[in-house]
N, CA, C and O atoms as a CHARMM CRD file, in Angstrom:
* protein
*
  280
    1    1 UNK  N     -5.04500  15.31500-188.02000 PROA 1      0.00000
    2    1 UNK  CA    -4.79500  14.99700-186.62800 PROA 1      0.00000
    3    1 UNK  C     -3.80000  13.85900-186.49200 PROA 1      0.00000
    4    1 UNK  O     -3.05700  13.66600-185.53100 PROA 1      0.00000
    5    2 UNK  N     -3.90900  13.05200-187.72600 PROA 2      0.00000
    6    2 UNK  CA    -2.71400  12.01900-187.44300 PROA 2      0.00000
    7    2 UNK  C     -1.42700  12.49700-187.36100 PROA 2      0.00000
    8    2 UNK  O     -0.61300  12.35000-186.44900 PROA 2      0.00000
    9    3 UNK  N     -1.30700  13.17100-188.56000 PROA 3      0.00000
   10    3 UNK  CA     0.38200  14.21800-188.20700 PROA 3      0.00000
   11    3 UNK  C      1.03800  14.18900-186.93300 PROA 3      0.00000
   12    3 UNK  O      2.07800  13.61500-186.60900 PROA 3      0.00000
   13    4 UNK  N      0.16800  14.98300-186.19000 PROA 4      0.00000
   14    4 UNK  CA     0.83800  15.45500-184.56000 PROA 4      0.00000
   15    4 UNK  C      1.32900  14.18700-184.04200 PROA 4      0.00000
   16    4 UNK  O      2.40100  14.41000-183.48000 PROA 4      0.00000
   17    5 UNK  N      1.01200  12.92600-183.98100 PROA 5      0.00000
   18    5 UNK  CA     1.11000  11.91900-183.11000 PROA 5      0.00000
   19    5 UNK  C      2.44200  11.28600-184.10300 PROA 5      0.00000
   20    5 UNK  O      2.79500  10.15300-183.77700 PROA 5      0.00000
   21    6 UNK  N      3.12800  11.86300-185.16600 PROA 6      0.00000
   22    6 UNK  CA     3.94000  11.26600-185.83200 PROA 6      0.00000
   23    6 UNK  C      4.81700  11.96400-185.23700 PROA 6      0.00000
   24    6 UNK  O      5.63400  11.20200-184.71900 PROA 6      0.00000
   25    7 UNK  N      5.12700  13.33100-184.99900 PROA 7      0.00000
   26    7 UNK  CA     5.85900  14.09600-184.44300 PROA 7      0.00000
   27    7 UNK  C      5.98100  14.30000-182.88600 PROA 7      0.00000
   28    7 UNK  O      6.55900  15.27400-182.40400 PROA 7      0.00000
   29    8 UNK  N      5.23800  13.04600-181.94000 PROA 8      0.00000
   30    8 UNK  CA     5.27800  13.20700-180.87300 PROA 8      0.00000
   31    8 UNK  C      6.42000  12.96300-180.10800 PROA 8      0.00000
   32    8 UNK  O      6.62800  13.54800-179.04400 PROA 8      0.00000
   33    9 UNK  N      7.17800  12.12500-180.59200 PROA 9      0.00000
   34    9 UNK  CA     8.72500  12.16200-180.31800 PROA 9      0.00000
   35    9 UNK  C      9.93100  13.55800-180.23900 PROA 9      0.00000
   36    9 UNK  O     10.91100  13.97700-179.62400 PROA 9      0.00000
   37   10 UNK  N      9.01900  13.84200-181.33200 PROA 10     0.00000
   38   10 UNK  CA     9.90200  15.71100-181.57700 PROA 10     0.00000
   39   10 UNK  C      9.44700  16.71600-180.74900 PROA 10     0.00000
   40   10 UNK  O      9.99400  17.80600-180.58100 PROA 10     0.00000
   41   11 UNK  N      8.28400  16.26100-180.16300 PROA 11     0.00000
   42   11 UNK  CA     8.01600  17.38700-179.61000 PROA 11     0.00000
   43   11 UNK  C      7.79000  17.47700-177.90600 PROA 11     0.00000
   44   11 UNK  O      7.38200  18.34700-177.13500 PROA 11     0.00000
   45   12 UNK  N      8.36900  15.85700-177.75300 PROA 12     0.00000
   46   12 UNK  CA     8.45400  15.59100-176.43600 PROA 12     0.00000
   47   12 UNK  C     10.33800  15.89700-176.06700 PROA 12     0.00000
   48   12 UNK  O     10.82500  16.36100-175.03600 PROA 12     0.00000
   49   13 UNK  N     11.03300  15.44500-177.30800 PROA 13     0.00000
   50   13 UNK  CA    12.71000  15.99200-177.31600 PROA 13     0.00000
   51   13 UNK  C     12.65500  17.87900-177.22200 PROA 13     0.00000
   52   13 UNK  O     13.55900  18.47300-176.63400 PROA 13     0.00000
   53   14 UNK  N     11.60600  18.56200-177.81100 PROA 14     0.00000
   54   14 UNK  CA    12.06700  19.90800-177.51300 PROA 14     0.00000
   55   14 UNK  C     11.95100  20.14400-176.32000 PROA 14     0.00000
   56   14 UNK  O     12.77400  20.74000-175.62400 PROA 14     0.00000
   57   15 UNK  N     10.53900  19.53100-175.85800 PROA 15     0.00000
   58   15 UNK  CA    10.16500  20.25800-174.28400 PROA 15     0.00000
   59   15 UNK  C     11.52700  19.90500-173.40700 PROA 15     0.00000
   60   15 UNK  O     12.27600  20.76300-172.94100 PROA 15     0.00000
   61   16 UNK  N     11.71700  18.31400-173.26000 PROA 16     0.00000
   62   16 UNK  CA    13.03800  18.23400-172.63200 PROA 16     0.00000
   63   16 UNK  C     13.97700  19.02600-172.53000 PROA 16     0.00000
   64   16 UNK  O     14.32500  19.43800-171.42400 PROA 16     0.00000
   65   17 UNK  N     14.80400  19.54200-174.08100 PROA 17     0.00000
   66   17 UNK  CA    15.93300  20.32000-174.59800 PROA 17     0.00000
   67   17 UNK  C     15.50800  21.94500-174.05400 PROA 17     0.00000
   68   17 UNK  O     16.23200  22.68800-173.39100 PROA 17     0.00000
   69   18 UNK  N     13.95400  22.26200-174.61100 PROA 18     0.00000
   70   18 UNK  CA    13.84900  23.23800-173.69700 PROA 18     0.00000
   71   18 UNK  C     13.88600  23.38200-171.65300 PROA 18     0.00000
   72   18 UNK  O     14.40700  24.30300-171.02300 PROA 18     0.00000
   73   19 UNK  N     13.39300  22.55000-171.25400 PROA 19     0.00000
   74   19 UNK  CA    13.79800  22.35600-169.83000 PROA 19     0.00000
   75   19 UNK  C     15.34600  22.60900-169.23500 PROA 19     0.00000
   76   19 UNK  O     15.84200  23.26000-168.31500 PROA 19     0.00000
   77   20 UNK  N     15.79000  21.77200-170.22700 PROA 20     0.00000
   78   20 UNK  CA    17.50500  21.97000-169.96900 PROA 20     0.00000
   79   20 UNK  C     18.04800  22.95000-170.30100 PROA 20     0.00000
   80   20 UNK  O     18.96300  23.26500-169.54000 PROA 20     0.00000
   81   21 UNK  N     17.80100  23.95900-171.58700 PROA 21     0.00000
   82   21 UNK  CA    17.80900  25.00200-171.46500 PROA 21     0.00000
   83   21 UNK  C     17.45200  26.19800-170.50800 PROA 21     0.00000
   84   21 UNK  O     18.12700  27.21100-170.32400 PROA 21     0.00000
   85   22 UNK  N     16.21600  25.85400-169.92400 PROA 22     0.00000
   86   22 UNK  CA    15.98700  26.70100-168.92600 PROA 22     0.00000
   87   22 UNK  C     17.24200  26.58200-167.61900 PROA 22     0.00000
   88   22 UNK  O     17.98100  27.43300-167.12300 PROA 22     0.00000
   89   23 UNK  N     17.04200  24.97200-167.34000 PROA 23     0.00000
   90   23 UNK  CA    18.16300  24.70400-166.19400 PROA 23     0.00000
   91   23 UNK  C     19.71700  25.76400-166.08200 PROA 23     0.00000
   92   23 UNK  O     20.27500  26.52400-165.29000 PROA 23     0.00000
   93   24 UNK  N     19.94700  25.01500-167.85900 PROA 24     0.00000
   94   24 UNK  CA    20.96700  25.90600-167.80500 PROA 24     0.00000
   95   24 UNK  C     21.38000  27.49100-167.08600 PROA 24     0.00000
   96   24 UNK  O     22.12500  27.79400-166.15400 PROA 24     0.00000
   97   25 UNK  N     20.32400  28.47300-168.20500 PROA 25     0.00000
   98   25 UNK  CA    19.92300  29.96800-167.94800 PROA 25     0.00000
   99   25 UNK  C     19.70500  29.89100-165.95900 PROA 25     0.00000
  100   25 UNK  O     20.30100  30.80500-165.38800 PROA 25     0.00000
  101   26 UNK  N     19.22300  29.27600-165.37600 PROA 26     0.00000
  102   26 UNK  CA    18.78900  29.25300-164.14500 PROA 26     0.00000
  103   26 UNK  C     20.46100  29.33800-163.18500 PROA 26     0.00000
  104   26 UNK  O     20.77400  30.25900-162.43000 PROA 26     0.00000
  105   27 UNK  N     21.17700  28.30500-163.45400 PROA 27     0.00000
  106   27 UNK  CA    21.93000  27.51900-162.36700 PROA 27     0.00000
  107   27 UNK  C     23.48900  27.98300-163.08900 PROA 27     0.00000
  108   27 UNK  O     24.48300  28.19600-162.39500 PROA 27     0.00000
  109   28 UNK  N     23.47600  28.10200-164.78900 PROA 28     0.00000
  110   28 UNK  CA    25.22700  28.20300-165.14000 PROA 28     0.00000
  111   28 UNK  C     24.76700  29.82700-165.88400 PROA 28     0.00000
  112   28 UNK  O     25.65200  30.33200-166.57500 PROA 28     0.00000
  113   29 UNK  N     23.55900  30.54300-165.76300 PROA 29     0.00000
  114   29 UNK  CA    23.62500  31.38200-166.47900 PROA 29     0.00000
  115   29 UNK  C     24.58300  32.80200-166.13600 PROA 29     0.00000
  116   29 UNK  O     24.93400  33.22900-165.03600 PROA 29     0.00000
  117   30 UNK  N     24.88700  33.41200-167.66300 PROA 30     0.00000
  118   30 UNK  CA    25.90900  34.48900-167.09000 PROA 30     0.00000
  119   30 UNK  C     24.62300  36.01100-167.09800 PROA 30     0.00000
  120   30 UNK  O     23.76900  36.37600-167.90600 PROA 30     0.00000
  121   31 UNK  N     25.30800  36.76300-165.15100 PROA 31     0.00000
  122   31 UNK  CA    24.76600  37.22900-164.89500 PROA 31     0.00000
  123   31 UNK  C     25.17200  38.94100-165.56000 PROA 31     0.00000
  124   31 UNK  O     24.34700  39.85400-165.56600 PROA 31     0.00000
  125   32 UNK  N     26.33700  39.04400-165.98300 PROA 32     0.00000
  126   32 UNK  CA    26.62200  40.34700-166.49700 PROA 32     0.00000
  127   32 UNK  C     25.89600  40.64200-167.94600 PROA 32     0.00000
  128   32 UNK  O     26.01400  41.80400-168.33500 PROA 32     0.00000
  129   33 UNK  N     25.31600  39.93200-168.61400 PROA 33     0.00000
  130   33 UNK  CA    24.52500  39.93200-169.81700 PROA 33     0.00000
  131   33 UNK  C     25.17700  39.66900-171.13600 PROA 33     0.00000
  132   33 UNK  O     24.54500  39.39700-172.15700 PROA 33     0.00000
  133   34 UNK  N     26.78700  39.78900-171.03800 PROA 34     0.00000
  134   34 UNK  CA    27.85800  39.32600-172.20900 PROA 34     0.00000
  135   34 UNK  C     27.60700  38.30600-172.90500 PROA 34     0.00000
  136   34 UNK  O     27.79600  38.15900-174.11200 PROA 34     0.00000
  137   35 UNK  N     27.02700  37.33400-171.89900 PROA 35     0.00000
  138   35 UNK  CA    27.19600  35.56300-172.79400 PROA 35     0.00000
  139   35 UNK  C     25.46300  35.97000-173.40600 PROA 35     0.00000
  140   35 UNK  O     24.56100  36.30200-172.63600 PROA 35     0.00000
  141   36 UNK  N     25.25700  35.81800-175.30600 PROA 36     0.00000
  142   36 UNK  CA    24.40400  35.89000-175.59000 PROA 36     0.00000
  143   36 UNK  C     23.10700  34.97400-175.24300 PROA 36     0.00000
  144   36 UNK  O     21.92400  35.29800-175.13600 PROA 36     0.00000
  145   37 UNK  N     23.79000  33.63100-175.09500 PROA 37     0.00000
  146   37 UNK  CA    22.74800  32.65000-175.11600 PROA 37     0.00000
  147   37 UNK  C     22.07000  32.45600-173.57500 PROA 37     0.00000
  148   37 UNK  O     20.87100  32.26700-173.37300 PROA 37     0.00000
  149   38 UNK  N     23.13400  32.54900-172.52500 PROA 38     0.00000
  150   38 UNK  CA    23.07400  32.06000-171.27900 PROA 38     0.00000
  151   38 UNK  C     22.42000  33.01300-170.35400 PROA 38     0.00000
  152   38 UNK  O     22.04400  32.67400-169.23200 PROA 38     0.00000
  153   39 UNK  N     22.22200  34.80300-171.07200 PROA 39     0.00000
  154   39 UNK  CA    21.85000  35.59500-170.21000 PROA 39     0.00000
  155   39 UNK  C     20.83300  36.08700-170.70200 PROA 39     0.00000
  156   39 UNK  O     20.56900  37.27100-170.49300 PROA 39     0.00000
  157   40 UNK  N     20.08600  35.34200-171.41700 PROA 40     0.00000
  158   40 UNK  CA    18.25700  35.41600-171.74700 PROA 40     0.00000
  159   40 UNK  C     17.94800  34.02000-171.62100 PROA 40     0.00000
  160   40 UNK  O     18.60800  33.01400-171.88000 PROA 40     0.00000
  161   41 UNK  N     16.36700  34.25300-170.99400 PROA 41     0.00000
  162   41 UNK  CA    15.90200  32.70700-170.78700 PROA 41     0.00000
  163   41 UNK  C     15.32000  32.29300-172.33800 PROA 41     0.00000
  164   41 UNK  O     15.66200  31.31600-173.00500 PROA 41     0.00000
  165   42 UNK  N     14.55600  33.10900-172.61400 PROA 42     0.00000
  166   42 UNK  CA    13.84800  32.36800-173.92400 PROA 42     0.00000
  167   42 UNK  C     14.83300  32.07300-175.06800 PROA 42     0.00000
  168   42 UNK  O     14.54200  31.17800-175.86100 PROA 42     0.00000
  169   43 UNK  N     16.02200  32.79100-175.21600 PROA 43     0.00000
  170   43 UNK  CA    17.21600  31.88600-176.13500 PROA 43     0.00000
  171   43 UNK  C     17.79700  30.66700-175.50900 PROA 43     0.00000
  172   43 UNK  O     18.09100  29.67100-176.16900 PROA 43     0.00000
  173   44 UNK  N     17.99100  30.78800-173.93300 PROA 44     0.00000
  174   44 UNK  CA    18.05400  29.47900-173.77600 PROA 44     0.00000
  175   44 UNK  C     17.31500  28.08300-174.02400 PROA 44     0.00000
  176   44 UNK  O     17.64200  26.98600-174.47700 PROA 44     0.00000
  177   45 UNK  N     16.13700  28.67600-173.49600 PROA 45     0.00000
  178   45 UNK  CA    14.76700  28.07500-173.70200 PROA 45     0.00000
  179   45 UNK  C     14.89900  27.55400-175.22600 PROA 45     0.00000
  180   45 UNK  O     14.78400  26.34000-175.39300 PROA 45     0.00000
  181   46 UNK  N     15.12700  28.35400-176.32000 PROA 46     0.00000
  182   46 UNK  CA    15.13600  27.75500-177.98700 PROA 46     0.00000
  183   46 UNK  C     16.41800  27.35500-177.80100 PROA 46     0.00000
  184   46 UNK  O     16.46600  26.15600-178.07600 PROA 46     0.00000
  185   47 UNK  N     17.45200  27.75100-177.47900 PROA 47     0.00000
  186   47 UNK  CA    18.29600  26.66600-178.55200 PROA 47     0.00000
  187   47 UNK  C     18.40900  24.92200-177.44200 PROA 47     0.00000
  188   47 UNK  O     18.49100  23.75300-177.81900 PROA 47     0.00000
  189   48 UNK  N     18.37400  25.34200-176.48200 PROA 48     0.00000
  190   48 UNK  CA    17.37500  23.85400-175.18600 PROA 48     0.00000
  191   48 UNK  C     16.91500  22.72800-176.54100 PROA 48     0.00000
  192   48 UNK  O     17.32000  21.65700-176.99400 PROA 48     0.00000
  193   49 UNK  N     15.73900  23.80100-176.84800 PROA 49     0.00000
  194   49 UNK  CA    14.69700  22.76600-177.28300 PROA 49     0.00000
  195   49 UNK  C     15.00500  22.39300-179.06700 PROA 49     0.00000
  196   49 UNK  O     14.57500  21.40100-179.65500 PROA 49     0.00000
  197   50 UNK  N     15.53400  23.07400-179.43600 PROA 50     0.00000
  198   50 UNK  CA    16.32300  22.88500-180.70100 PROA 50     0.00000
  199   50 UNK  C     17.49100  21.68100-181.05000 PROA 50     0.00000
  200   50 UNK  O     17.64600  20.87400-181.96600 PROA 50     0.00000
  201   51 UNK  N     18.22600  22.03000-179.78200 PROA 51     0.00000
  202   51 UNK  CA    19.51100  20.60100-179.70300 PROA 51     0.00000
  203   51 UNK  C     18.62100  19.19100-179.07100 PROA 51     0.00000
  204   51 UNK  O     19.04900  18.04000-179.15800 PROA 51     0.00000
  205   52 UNK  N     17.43300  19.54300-178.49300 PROA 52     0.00000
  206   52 UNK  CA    16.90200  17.80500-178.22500 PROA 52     0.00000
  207   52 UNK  C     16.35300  17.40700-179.24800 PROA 52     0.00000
  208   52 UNK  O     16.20500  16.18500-179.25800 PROA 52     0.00000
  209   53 UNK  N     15.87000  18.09700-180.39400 PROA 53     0.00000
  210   53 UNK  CA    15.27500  17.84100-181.16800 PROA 53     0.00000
  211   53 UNK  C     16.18900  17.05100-182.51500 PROA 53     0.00000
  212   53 UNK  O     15.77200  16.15900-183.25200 PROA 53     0.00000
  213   54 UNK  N     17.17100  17.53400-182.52500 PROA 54     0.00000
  214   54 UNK  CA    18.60000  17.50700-183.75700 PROA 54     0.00000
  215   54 UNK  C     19.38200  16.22000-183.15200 PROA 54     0.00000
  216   54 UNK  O     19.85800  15.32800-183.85500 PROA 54     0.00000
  217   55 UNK  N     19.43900  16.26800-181.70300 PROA 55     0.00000
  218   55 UNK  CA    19.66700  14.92600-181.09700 PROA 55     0.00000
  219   55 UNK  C     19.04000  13.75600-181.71600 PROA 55     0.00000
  220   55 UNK  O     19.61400  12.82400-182.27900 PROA 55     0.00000
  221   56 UNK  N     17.73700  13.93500-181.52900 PROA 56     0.00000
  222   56 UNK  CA    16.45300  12.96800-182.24200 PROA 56     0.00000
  223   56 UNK  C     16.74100  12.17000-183.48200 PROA 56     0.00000
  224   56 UNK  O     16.60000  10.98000-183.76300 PROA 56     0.00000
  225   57 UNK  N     17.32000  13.51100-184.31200 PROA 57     0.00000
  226   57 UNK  CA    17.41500  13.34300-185.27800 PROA 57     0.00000
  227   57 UNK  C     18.93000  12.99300-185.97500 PROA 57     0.00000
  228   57 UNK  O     19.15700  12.43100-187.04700 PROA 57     0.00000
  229   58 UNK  N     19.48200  13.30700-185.39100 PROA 58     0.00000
  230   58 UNK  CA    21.19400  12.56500-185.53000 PROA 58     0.00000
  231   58 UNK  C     20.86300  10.87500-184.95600 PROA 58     0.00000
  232   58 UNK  O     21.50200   9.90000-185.35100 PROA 58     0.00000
  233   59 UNK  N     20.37700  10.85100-184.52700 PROA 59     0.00000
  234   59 UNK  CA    20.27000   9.59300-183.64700 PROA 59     0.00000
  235   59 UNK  C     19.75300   8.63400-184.80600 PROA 59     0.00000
  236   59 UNK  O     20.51700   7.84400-185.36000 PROA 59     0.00000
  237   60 UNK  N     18.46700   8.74900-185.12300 PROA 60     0.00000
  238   60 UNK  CA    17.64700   8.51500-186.24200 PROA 60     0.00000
  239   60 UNK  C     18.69100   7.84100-187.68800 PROA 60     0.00000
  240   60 UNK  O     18.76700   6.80300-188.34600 PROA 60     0.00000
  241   61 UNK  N     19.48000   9.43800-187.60500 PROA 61     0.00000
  242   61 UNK  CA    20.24500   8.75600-188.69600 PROA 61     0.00000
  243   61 UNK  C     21.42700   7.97500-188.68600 PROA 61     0.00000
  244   61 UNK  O     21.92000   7.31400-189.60000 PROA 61     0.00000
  245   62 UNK  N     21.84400   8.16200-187.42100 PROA 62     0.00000
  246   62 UNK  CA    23.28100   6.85100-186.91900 PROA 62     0.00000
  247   62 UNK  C     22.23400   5.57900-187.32300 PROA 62     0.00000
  248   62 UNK  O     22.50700   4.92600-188.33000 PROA 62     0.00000
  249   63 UNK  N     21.40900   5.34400-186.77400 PROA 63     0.00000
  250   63 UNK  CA    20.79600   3.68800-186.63300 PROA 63     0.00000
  251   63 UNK  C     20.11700   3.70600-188.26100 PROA 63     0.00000
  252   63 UNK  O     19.65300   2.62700-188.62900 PROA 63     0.00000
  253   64 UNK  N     20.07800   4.29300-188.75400 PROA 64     0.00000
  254   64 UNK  CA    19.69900   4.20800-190.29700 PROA 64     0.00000
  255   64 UNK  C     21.03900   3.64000-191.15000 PROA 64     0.00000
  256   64 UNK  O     20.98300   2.79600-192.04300 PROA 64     0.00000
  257   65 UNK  N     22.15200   4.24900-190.70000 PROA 65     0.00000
  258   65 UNK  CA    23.06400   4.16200-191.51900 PROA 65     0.00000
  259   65 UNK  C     23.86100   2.84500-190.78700 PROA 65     0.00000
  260   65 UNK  O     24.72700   2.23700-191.41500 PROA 65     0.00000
  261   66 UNK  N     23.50800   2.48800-189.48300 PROA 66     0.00000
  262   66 UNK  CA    24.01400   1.49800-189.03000 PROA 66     0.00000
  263   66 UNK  C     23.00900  -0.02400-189.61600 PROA 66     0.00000
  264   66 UNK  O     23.40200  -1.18600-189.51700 PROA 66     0.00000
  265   67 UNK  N     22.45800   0.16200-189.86200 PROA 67     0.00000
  266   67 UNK  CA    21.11400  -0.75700-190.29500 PROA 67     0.00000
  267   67 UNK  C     21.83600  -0.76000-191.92000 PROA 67     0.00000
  268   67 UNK  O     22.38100  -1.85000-192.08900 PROA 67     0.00000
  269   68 UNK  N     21.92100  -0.24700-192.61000 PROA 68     0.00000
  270   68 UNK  CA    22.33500  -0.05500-193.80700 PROA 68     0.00000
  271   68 UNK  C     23.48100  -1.29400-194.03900 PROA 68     0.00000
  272   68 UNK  O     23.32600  -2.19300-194.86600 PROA 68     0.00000
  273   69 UNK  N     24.62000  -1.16800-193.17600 PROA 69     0.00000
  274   69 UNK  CA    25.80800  -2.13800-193.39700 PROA 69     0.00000
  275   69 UNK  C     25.77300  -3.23100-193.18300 PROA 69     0.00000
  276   69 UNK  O     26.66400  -3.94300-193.64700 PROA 69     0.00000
  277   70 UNK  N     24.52300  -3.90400-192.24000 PROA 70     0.00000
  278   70 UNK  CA    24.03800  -4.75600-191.73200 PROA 70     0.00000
  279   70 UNK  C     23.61400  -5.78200-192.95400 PROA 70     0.00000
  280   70 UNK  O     23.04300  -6.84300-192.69900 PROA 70     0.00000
């Protein structure tokens, strides 16, 4: 049970990334079905919640490597 609460950061960045994904699909999505990502919700929905998560984690490692030169 401790695990989950280590990953609560990650899994509060997907829901976000997924939200915005949805936004996206909702408001810029393409309606003729061509654009793969933009004209299904649940791919929006994953790759949403995928890029908040990689965000997290790019982030993570800028201030690691900025801490480093320090």
């Amino acid at each position: 049970m401790k695990n989950i609460f280590n990953y609560k950061s990650h899994i509060l960045l997907f829901l976000c990334g997924a939200t915005f994904g949805y936004l996206y699909y909702y408001f810029i999505g393409c309606s003729s079905g061509t654009c793969p990502i933009s004209s299904n919700p649940y791919i929006s929905i994953g790759y949403g919640g995928v890029l908040g998560v990689l965000s997290l984690d790019s982030l993570k490692y800028i201030k690691s490597k900025i801490s480093q030169k320090k």
